[in-house]
C-alpha positions in Angstrom: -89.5 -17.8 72.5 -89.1 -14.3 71.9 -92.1 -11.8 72.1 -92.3 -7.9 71.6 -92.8 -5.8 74.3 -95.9 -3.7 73.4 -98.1 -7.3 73.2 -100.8 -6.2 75.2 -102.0 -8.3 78.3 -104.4 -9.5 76.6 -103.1 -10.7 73.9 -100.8 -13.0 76.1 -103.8 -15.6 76.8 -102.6 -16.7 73.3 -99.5 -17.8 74.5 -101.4 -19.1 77.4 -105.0 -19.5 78.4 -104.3 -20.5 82.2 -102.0 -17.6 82.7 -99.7 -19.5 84.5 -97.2 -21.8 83.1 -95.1 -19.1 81.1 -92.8 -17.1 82.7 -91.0 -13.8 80.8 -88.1 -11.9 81.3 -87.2 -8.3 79.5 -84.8 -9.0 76.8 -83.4 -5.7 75.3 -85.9 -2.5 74.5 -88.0 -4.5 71.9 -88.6 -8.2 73.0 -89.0 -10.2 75.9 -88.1 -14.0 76.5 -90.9 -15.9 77.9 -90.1 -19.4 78.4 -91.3 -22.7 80.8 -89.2 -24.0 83.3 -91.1 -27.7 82.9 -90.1 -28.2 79.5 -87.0 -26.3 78.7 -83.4 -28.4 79.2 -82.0 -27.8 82.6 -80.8 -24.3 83.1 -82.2 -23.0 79.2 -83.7 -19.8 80.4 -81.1 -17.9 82.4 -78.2 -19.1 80.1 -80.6 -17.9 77.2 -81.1 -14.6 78.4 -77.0 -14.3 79.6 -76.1 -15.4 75.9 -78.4 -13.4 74.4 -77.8 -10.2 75.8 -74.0 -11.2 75.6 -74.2 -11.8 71.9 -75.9 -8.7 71.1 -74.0 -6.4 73.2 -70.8 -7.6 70.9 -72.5 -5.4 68.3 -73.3 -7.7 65.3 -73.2 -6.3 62.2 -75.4 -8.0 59.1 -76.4 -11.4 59.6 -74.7 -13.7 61.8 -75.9 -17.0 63.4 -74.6 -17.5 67.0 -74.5 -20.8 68.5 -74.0 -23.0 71.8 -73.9 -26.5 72.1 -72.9 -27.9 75.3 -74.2 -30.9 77.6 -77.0 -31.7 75.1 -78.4 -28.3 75.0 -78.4 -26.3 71.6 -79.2 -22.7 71.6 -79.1 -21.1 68.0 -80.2 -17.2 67.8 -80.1 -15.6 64.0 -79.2 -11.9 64.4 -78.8 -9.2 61.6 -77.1 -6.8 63.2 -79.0 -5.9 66.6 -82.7 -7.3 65.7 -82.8 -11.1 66.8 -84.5 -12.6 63.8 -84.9 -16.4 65.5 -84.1 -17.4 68.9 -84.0 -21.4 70.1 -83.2 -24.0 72.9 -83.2 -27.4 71.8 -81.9 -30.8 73.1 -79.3 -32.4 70.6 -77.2 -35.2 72.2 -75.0 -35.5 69.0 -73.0 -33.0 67.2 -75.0 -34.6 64.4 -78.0 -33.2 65.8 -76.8 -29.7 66.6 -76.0 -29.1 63.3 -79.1 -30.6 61.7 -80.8 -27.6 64.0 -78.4 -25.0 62.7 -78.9 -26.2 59.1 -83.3 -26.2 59.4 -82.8 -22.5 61.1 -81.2 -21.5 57.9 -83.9 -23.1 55.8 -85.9 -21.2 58.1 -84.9 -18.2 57.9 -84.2 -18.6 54.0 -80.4 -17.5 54.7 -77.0 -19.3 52.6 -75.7 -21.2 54.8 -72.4 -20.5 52.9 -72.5 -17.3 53.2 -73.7 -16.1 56.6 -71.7 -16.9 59.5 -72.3 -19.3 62.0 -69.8 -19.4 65.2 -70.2 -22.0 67.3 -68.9 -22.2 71.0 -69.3 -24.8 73.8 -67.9 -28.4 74.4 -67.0 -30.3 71.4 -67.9 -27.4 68.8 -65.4 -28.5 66.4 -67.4 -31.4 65.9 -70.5 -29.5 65.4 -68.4 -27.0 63.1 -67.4 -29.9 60.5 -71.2 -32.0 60.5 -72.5 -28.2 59.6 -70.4 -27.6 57.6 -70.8 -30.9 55.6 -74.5 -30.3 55.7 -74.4 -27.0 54.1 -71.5 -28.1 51.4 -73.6 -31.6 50.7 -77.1 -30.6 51.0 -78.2 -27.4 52.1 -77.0 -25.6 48.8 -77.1 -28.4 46.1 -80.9 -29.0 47.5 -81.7 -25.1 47.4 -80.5 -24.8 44.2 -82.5 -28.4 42.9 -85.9 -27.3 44.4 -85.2 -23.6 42.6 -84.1 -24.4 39.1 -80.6 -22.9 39.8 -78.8 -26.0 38.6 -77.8 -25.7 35.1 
Protein backbone atom coordinates (compact mmCIF):
# COMPACT_ATOMS: atom_id res chain seq x y z
CA UNK A 1 0.00 0.00 0.00
CA UNK A 2 1.27 3.28 -0.85
CA UNK A 3 1.11 6.25 1.76
CA UNK A 4 2.27 9.98 1.54
CA UNK A 5 5.08 11.00 3.25
CA UNK A 6 3.91 14.06 5.34
CA UNK A 7 1.19 11.42 7.24
CA UNK A 8 1.94 12.38 10.53
CA UNK A 9 2.86 9.71 13.26
CA UNK A 10 -0.02 9.86 14.53
CA UNK A 11 -2.04 9.41 12.00
CA UNK A 12 -0.28 5.98 11.25
CA UNK A 13 -2.32 4.11 14.31
CA UNK A 14 -4.85 4.07 11.49
CA UNK A 15 -3.04 1.84 9.51
CA UNK A 16 -2.18 0.16 12.70
CA UNK A 17 -3.24 0.32 16.31
CA UNK A 18 -0.46 -2.07 17.69
CA UNK A 19 2.28 -0.20 15.98
CA UNK A 20 3.88 -3.19 15.00
CA UNK A 21 2.98 -5.34 12.21
CA UNK A 22 3.52 -2.79 9.28
CA UNK A 23 6.66 -2.14 8.09
CA UNK A 24 7.46 1.10 5.43
CA UNK A 25 10.06 1.82 3.14
CA UNK A 26 10.57 5.48 1.29
CA UNK A 27 9.35 5.24 -2.10
CA UNK A 28 10.17 8.35 -4.17
CA UNK A 29 9.86 12.18 -2.62
CA UNK A 30 6.00 11.77 -2.14
CA UNK A 31 4.92 8.22 -0.88
CA UNK A 32 6.14 5.59 1.07
CA UNK A 33 5.36 1.63 0.68
CA UNK A 34 4.35 0.16 3.90
CA UNK A 35 3.53 -3.36 3.62
CA UNK A 36 3.43 -6.84 6.00
CA UNK A 37 5.78 -9.48 5.51
CA UNK A 38 3.06 -12.16 7.11
CA UNK A 39 0.57 -11.69 4.53
CA UNK A 40 2.22 -10.42 1.35
CA UNK A 41 3.35 -13.45 -1.32
CA UNK A 42 6.86 -14.47 -0.76
CA UNK A 43 9.40 -11.79 -1.69
CA UNK A 44 6.30 -8.96 -2.57
CA UNK A 45 7.93 -6.02 -0.74
CA UNK A 46 11.50 -5.74 -2.00
CA UNK A 47 10.49 -6.74 -5.69
CA UNK A 48 7.70 -4.03 -5.15
CA UNK A 49 9.78 -1.36 -4.22
CA UNK A 50 12.73 -2.50 -7.08
CA UNK A 51 9.77 -2.41 -9.77
CA UNK A 52 8.49 0.47 -8.63
CA UNK A 53 11.19 2.72 -8.57
CA UNK A 54 12.41 0.91 -11.89
CA UNK A 55 9.20 1.75 -13.61
CA UNK A 56 9.03 5.23 -12.68
CA UNK A 57 12.54 6.11 -13.28
CA UNK A 58 11.71 4.96 -17.14
CA UNK A 59 9.92 8.31 -17.18
CA UNK A 60 6.23 7.53 -17.92
CA UNK A 61 4.46 9.90 -19.77
CA UNK A 62 0.29 9.99 -19.41
CA UNK A 63 -1.28 6.99 -18.19
CA UNK A 64 0.26 3.72 -18.36
CA UNK A 65 -0.50 0.44 -16.38
CA UNK A 66 2.72 -1.56 -15.59
CA UNK A 67 2.44 -5.14 -14.77
CA UNK A 68 4.29 -8.42 -13.44
CA UNK A 69 3.04 -11.67 -13.20
CA UNK A 70 5.39 -14.27 -12.35
CA UNK A 71 5.25 -17.47 -10.00
CA UNK A 72 1.66 -16.63 -8.88
CA UNK A 73 2.50 -13.12 -7.79
CA UNK A 74 0.68 -10.16 -9.70
CA UNK A 75 1.90 -6.70 -9.13
CA UNK A 76 -0.23 -4.03 -11.14
CA UNK A 77 0.85 -0.17 -10.46
CA UNK A 78 -1.35 2.61 -12.55
CA UNK A 79 0.97 5.54 -13.22
CA UNK A 80 0.20 8.84 -15.15
CA UNK A 81 3.25 10.08 -15.88
CA UNK A 82 5.38 10.14 -12.52
CA UNK A 83 2.35 10.11 -9.80
CA UNK A 84 1.60 6.37 -8.96
CA UNK A 85 -2.22 6.51 -9.03
CA UNK A 86 -2.76 2.59 -7.68
CA UNK A 87 -0.09 0.29 -6.55
CA UNK A 88 -0.88 -3.75 -5.82
CA UNK A 89 0.51 -7.37 -4.96
CA UNK A 90 -1.87 -9.97 -5.41
CA UNK A 91 -1.71 -13.80 -5.72
CA UNK A 92 -3.19 -15.09 -9.21
CA UNK A 93 -2.18 -18.70 -9.98
CA UNK A 94 -3.79 -18.40 -13.55
CA UNK A 95 -3.15 -16.01 -16.28
CA UNK A 96 -6.92 -15.90 -16.04
CA UNK A 97 -6.69 -14.37 -12.78
CA UNK A 98 -3.91 -11.81 -13.47
CA UNK A 99 -5.91 -10.35 -15.98
CA UNK A 100 -9.19 -10.35 -14.07
CA UNK A 101 -6.90 -8.05 -11.58
CA UNK A 102 -5.64 -5.78 -14.31
CA UNK A 103 -9.26 -5.51 -15.78
CA UNK A 104 -11.00 -4.50 -11.88
CA UNK A 105 -7.86 -1.89 -11.55
CA UNK A 106 -9.12 -0.24 -14.56
CA UNK A 107 -12.73 -0.29 -13.38
CA UNK A 108 -11.06 1.13 -10.53
CA UNK A 109 -9.36 3.66 -11.60
CA UNK A 110 -12.29 4.52 -14.25
CA UNK A 111 -9.55 4.33 -17.10
CA UNK A 112 -10.33 2.54 -21.07
CA UNK A 113 -8.85 -0.29 -20.93
CA UNK A 114 -8.53 0.10 -24.78
CA UNK A 115 -7.02 2.94 -24.67
CA UNK A 116 -4.42 3.13 -21.89
CA UNK A 117 -1.60 0.90 -22.03
CA UNK A 118 -0.89 -2.01 -20.16
CA UNK A 119 2.71 -3.85 -20.60
CA UNK A 120 3.03 -6.85 -19.07
CA UNK A 121 6.34 -8.65 -18.23
CA UNK A 122 7.23 -11.87 -16.31
CA UNK A 123 6.75 -15.74 -17.02
CA UNK A 124 4.06 -16.56 -19.35
CA UNK A 125 2.81 -12.83 -19.99
CA UNK A 126 1.67 -13.60 -23.40
CA UNK A 127 -0.90 -15.50 -21.84
CA UNK A 128 -1.92 -12.80 -19.49
CA UNK A 129 -1.65 -10.34 -22.64
CA UNK A 130 -4.45 -12.30 -24.69
CA UNK A 131 -7.08 -13.24 -21.40
CA UNK A 132 -6.72 -9.11 -20.91
CA UNK A 133 -7.08 -8.37 -23.81
CA UNK A 134 -10.26 -10.52 -24.38
CA UNK A 135 -11.64 -9.08 -21.17
CA UNK A 136 -11.39 -5.58 -22.23
CA UNK A 137 -12.62 -6.37 -26.08
CA UNK A 138 -15.66 -8.72 -24.53
CA UNK A 139 -16.57 -7.02 -21.39
CA UNK A 140 -14.86 -4.26 -20.02
CA UNK A 141 -16.04 -1.79 -22.84
CA UNK A 142 -19.47 -3.37 -23.99
CA UNK A 143 -20.29 -3.43 -20.03
CA UNK A 144 -19.05 0.33 -19.59
CA UNK A 145 -20.89 1.39 -22.26
CA UNK A 146 -24.39 -0.83 -21.09
CA UNK A 147 -24.31 0.52 -17.46
CA UNK A 148 -23.74 4.26 -19.14
CA UNK A 149 -26.31 4.54 -21.85
CA UNK A 150 -23.57 4.74 -24.54
CA UNK A 151 -24.97 1.86 -26.58
CA UNK A 152 -27.12 3.16 -29.25
Amino acid sequence: MLIPKNLADSDWRIVDPQGSSWFRSPLDERYHLIYRFSESPEGAQPLSLFNLRRWLSSRPTGRVVRAQWWNNRLELAALDGTLIKAHAVHRAPSAEDAAYFALLLFDQLDWAGSTVPLFWEGQGSEDVQQWTQHFIAHWHSRSLEGVLGLAS
